[in-house]
N, CA and C of each residue as an Amber inpcrd file, in Angstrom:
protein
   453
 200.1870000-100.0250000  36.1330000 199.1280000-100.1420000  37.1120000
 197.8490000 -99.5710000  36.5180000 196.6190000 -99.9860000  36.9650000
 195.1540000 -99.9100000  36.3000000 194.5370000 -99.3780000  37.7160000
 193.6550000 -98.6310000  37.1430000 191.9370000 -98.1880000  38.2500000
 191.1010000 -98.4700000  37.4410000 190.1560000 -98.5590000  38.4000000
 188.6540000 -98.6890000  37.9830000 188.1100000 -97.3180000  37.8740000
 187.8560000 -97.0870000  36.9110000 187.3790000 -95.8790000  36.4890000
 185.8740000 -94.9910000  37.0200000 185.3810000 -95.9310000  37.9530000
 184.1940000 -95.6940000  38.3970000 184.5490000 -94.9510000  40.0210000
 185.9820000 -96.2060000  40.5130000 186.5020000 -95.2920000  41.5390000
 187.1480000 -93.8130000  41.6330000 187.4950000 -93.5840000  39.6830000
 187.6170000 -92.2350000  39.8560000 186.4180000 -91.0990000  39.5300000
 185.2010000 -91.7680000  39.3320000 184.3580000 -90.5110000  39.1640000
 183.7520000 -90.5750000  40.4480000 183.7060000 -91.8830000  41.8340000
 183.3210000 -91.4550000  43.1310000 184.5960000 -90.4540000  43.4760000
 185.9030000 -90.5920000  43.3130000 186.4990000 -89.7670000  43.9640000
 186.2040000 -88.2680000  43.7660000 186.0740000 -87.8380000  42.1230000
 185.4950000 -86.6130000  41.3300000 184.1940000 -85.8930000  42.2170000
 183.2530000 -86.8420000  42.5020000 182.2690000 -86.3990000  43.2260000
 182.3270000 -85.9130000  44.6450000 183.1090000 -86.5380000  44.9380000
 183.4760000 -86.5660000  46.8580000 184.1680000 -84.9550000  46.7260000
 185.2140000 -84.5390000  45.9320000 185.9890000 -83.3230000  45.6050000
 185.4010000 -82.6160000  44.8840000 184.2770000 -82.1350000  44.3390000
 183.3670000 -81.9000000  43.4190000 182.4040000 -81.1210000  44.8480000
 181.9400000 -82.2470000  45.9400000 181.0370000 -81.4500000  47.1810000
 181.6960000 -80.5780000  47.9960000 183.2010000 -81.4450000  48.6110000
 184.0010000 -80.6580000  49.1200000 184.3470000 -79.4100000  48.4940000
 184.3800000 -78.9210000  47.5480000 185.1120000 -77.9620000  46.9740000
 183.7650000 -76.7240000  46.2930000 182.3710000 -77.4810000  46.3800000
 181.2670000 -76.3740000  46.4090000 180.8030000 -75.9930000  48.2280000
 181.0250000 -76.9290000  49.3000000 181.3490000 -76.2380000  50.0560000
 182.5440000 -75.5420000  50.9260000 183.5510000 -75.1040000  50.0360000
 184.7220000 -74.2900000  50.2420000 184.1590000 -73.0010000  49.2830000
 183.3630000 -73.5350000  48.3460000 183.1960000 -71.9250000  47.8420000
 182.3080000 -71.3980000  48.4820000 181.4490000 -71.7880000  48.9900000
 180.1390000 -71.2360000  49.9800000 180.3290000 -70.7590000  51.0400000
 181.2820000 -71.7810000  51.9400000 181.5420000 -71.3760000  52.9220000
 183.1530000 -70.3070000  53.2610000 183.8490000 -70.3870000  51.7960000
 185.0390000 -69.9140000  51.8540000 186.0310000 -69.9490000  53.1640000
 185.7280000 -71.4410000  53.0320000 186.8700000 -72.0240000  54.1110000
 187.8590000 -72.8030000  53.6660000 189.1340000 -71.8880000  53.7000000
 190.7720000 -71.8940000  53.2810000 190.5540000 -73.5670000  53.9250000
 190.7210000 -73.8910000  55.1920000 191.0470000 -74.7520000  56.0110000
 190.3970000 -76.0700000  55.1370000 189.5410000 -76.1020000  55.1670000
 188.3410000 -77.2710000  54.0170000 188.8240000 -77.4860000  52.7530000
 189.7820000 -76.2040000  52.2110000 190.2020000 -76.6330000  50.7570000
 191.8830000 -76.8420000  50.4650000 192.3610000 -76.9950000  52.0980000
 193.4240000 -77.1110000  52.4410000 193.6180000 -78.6490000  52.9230000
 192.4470000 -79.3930000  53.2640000 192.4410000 -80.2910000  53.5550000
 192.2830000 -81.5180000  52.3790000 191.6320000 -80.7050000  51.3430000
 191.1470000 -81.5110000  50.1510000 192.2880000 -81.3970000  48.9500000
 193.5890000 -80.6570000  49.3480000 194.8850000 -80.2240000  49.0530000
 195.2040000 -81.2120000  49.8610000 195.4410000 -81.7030000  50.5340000
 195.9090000 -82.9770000  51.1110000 195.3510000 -84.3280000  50.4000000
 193.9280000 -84.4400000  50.3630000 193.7150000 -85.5980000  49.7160000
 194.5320000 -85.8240000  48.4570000 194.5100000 -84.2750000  47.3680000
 194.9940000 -84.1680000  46.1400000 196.1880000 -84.9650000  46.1080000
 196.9370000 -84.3260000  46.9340000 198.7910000 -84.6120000  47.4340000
 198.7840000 -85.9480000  47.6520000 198.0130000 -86.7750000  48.9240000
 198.0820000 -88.4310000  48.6710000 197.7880000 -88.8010000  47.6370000
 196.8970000 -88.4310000  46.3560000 196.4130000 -89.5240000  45.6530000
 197.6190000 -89.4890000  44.4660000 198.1200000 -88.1200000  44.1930000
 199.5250000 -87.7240000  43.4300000 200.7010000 -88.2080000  44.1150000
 200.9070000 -88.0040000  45.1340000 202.5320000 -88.4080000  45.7770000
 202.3310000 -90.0450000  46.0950000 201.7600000 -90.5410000  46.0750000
 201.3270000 -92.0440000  47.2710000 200.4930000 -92.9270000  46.3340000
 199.9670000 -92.5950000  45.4900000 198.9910000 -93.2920000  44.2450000
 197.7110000 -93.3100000  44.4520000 197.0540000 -93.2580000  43.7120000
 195.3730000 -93.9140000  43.8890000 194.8610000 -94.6220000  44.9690000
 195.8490000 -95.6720000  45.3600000 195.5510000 -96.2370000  45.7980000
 195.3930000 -96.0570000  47.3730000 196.2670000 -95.0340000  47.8900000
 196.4320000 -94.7870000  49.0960000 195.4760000 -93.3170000  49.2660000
 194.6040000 -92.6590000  48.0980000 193.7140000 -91.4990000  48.5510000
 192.7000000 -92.2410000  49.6210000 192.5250000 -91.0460000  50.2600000
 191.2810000 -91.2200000  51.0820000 190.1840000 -91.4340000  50.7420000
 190.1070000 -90.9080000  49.5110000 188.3310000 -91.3140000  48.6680000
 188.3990000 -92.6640000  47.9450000 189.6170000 -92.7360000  47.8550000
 190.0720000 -94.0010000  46.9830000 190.0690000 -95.5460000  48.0580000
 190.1940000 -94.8980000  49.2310000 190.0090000 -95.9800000  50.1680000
 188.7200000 -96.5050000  50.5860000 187.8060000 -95.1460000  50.7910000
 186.3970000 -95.6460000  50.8700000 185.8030000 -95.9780000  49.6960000
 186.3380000 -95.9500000  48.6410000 185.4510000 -96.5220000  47.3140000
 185.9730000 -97.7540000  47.1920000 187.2220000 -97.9680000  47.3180000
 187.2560000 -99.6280000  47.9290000 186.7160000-100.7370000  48.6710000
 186.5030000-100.2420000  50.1530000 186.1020000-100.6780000  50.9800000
 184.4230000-100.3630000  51.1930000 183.8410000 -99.5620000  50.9290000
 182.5610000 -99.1780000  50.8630000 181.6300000 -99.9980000  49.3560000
 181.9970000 -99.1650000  48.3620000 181.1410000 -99.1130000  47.3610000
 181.5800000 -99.9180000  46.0640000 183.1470000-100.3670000  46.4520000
 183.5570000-101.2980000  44.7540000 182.6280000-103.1190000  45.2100000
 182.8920000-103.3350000  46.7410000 182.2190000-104.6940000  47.2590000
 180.4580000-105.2180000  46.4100000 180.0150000-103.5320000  46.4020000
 178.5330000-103.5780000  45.9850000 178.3450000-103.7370000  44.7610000
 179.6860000-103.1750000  43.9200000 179.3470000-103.2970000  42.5700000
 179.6700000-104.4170000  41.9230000 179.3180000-104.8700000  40.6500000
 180.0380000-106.0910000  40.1850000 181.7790000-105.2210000  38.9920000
 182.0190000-106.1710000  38.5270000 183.7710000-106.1330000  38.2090000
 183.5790000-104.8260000  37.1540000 184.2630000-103.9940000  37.3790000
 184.1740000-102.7250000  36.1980000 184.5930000-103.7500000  34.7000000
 183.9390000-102.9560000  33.9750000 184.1780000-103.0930000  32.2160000
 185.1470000-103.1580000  32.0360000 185.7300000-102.3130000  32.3360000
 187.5860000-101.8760000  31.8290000 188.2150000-101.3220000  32.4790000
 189.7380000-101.7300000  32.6790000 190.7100000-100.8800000  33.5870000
 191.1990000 -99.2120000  32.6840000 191.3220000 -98.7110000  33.2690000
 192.1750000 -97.4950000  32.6300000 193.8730000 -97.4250000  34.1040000
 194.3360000 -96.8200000  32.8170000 195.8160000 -96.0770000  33.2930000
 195.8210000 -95.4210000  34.5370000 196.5450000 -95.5920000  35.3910000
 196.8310000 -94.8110000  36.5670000 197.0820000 -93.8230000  36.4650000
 198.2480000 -93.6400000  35.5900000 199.0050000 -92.6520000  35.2250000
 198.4760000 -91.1650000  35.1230000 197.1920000 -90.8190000  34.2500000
 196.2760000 -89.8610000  33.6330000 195.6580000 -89.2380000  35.0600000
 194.8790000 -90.3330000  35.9290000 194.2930000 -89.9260000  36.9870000
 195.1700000 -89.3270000  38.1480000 196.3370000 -89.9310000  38.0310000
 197.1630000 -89.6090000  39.0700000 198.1200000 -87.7700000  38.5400000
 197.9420000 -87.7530000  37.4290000 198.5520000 -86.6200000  36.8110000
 197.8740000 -85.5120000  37.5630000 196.7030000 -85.8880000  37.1960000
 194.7200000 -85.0370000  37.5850000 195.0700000 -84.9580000  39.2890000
 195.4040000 -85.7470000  39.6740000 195.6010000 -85.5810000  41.0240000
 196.0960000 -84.7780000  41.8510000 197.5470000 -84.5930000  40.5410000
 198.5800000 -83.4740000  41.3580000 198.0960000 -82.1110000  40.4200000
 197.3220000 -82.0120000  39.4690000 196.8860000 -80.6820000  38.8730000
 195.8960000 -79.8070000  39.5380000 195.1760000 -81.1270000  40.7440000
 194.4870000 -80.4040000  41.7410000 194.9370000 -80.1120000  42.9280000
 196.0960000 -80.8610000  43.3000000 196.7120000 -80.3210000  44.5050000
 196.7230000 -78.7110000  44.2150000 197.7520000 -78.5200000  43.0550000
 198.6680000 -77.4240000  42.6350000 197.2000000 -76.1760000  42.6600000
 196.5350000 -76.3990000  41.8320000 195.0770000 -75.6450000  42.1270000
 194.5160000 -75.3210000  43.3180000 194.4990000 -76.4880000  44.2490000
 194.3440000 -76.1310000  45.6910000 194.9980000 -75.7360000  46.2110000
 196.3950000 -75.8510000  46.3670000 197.7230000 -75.1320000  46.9020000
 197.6410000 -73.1370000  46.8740000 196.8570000 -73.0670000  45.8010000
 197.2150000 -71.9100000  44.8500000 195.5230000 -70.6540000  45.3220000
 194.7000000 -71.9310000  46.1320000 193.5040000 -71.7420000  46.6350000
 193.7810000 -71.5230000  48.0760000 194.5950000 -72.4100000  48.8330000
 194.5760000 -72.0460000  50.0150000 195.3950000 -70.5400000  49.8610000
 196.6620000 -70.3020000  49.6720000 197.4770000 -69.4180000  49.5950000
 196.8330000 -68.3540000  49.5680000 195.5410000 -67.9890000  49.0290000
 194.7580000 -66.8720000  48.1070000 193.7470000 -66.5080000  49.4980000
 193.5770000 -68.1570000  50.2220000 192.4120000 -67.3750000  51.2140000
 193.3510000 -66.8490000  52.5140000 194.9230000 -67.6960000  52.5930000
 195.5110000 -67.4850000  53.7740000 196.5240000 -65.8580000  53.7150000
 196.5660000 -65.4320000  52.5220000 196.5990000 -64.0270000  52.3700000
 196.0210000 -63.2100000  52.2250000 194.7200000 -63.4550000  52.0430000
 193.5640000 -62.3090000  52.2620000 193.2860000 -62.2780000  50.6200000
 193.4070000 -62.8050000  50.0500000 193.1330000 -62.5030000  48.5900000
 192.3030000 -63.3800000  48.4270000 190.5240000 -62.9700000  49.0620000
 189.9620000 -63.9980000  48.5520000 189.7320000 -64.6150000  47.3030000
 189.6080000 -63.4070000  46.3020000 188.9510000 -63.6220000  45.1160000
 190.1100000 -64.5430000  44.2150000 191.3490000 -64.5420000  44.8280000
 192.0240000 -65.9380000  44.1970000 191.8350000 -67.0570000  44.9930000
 191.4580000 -67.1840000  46.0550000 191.1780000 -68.9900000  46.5230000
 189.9780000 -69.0840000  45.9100000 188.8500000 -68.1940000  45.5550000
 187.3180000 -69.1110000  45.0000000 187.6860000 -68.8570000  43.6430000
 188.5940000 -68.2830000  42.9750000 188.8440000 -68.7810000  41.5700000
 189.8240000 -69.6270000  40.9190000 190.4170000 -69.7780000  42.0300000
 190.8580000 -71.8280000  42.4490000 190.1510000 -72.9890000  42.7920000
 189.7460000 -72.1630000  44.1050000 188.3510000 -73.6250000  44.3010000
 187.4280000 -73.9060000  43.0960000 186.9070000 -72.7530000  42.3230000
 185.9330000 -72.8750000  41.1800000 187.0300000 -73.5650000  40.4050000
 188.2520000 -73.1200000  39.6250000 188.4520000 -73.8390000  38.6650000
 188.6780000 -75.6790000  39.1650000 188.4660000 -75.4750000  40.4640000
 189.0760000 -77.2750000  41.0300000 187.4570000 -78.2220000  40.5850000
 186.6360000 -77.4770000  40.9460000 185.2850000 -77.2320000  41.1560000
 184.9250000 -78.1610000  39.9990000 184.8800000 -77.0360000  38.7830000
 184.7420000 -77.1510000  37.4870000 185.6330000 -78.5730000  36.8280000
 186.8670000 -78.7850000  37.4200000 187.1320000 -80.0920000  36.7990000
 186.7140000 -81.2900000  37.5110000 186.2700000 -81.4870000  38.4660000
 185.6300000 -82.4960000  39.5560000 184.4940000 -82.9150000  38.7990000
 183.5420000 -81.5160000  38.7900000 182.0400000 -81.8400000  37.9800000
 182.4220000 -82.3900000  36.8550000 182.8780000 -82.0840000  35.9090000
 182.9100000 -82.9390000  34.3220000 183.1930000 -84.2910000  34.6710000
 184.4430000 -84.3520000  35.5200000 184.9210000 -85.8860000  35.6830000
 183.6390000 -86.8550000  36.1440000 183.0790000 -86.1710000  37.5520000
 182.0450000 -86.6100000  38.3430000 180.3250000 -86.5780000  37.4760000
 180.2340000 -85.6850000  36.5580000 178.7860000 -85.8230000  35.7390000
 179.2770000 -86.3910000  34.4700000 180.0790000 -86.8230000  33.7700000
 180.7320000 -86.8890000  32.5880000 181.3920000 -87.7930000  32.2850000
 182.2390000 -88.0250000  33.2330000 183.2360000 -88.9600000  33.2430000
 184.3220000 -88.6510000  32.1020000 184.2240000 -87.1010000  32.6650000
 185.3440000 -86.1820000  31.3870000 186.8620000 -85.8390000  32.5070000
 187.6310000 -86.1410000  31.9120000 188.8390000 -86.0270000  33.3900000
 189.4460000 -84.9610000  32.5650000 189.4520000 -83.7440000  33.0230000
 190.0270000 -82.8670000  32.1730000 191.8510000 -83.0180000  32.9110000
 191.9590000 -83.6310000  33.9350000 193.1310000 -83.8080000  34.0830000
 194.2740000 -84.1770000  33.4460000 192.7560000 -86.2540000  32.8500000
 193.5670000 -87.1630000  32.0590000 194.1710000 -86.5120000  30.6400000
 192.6840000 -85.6960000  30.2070000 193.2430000 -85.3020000  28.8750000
 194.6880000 -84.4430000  28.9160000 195.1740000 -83.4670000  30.0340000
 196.3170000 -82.5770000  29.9800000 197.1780000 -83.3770000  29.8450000
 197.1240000 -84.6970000  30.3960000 198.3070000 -85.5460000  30.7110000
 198.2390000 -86.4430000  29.3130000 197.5010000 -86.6900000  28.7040000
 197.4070000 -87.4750000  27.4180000 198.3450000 -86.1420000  26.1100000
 197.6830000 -84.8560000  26.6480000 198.3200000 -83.7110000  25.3530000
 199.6100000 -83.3080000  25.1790000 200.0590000 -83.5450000  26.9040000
 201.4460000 -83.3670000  27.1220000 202.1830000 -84.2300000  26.7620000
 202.1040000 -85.6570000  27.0600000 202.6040000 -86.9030000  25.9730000
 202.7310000 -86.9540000  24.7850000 201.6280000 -85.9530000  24.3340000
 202.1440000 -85.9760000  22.5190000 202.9670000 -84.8750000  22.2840000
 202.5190000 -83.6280000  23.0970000 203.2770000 -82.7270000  22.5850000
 204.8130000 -82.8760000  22.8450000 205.4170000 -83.3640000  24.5020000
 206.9390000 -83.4940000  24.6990000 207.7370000 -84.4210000  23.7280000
 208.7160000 -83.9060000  23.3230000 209.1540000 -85.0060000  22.3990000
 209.9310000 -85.7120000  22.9050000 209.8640000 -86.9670000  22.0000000
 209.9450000 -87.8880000  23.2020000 211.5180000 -88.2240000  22.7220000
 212.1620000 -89.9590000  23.4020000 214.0100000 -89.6800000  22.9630000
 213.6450000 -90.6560000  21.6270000 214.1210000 -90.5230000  20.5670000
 214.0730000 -91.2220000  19.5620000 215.3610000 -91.9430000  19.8810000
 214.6870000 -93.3660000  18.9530000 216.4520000 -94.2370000  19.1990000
 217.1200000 -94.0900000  18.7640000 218.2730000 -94.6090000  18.5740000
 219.6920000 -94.1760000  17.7320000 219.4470000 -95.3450000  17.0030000
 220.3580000 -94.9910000  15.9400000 220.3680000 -95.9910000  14.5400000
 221.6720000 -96.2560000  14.5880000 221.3240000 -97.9290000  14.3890000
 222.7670000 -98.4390000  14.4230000 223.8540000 -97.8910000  13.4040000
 224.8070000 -98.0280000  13.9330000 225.7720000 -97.3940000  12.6890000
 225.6620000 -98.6480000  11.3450000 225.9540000 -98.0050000  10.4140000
 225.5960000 -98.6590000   9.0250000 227.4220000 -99.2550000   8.7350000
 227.2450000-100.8820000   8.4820000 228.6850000-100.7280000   8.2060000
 229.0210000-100.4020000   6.1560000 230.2490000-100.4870000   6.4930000
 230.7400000 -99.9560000   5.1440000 230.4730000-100.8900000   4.0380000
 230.4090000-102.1290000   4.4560000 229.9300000-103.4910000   3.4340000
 228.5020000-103.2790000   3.3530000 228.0260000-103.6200000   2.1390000
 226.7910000-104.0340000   1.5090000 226.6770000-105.5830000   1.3370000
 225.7930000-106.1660000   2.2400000 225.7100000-107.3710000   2.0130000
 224.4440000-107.5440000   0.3260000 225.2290000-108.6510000  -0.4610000
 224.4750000-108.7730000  -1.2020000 223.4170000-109.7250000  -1.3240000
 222.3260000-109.5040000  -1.7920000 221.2990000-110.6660000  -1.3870000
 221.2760000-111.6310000  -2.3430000
């Protein structure tokens, strides 16, 4: 499966505002909610986020056909790396520990903006590094028989 890559730097931006006003306003509830968007666009796909719906229906109609598809896969990785960030943000404001939900929201913050001014997905790249680094199953080699065919 493919996105349009433009629908993921509107989504970047939309989570990028939401998440500078959760640090301002340090409202758990606001970055608990944008922990939900995270969770649909990771558990349910791209296709079913909420930002992903209005960039469909709103703003892909206006544009003409993107350049190039990219991988689902990368964005959707990014997706659940911000849930887990937001998860880890609400927890911080709903125990009284503020200074860990705004240094969640900031680090959510901080990857939104690159994606959203940049079109740098620091998500995609974790999910591209982890692919190289896991090793992957190599195939098995057929067994060799005992004859040498001669050519």
């Amino acid at each position: 499966m493919t996105v349009d890559p433009r629908g993921q730097r509107f989504n970047a931006t939309l989570s990028a505002i939401v998440l500078a006003v959760v640090l301002i306003t340090g409202s758990g509830w606001l970055l608990a909610a944008q922990a939900v968007v995270f969770g649909i666009g990771a558990v349910l796909g791209l296709r079913y986020s909420p930002y992903g719906v209005i960039y469909r229906s709103l703003v892909r109609p206006r544009l003409g056909p993107p350049a190039g598809m990219e991988a689902a896969a990368p964005p959707r990785f990014a997706q659940g790396a911000g849930l887990v960030i937001s998860v880890i943000g609400v927890i911080g404001y709903g125990t009284g520990l503020i200074g860990l939900g705004m240094a969640a929201a900031a680090a959510a913050l901080a990857a939104a903006f690159l994606n959203a001014a940049f079109g740098f997905c620091l998500g995609c790249e974790m999910y591209v590094l982890i692919k190289r680094v896991r090793p992957g199953r190599q195939p098995v080699a057929a067994p060799e028989s005992d004859k040498e065919v001669a050519a």
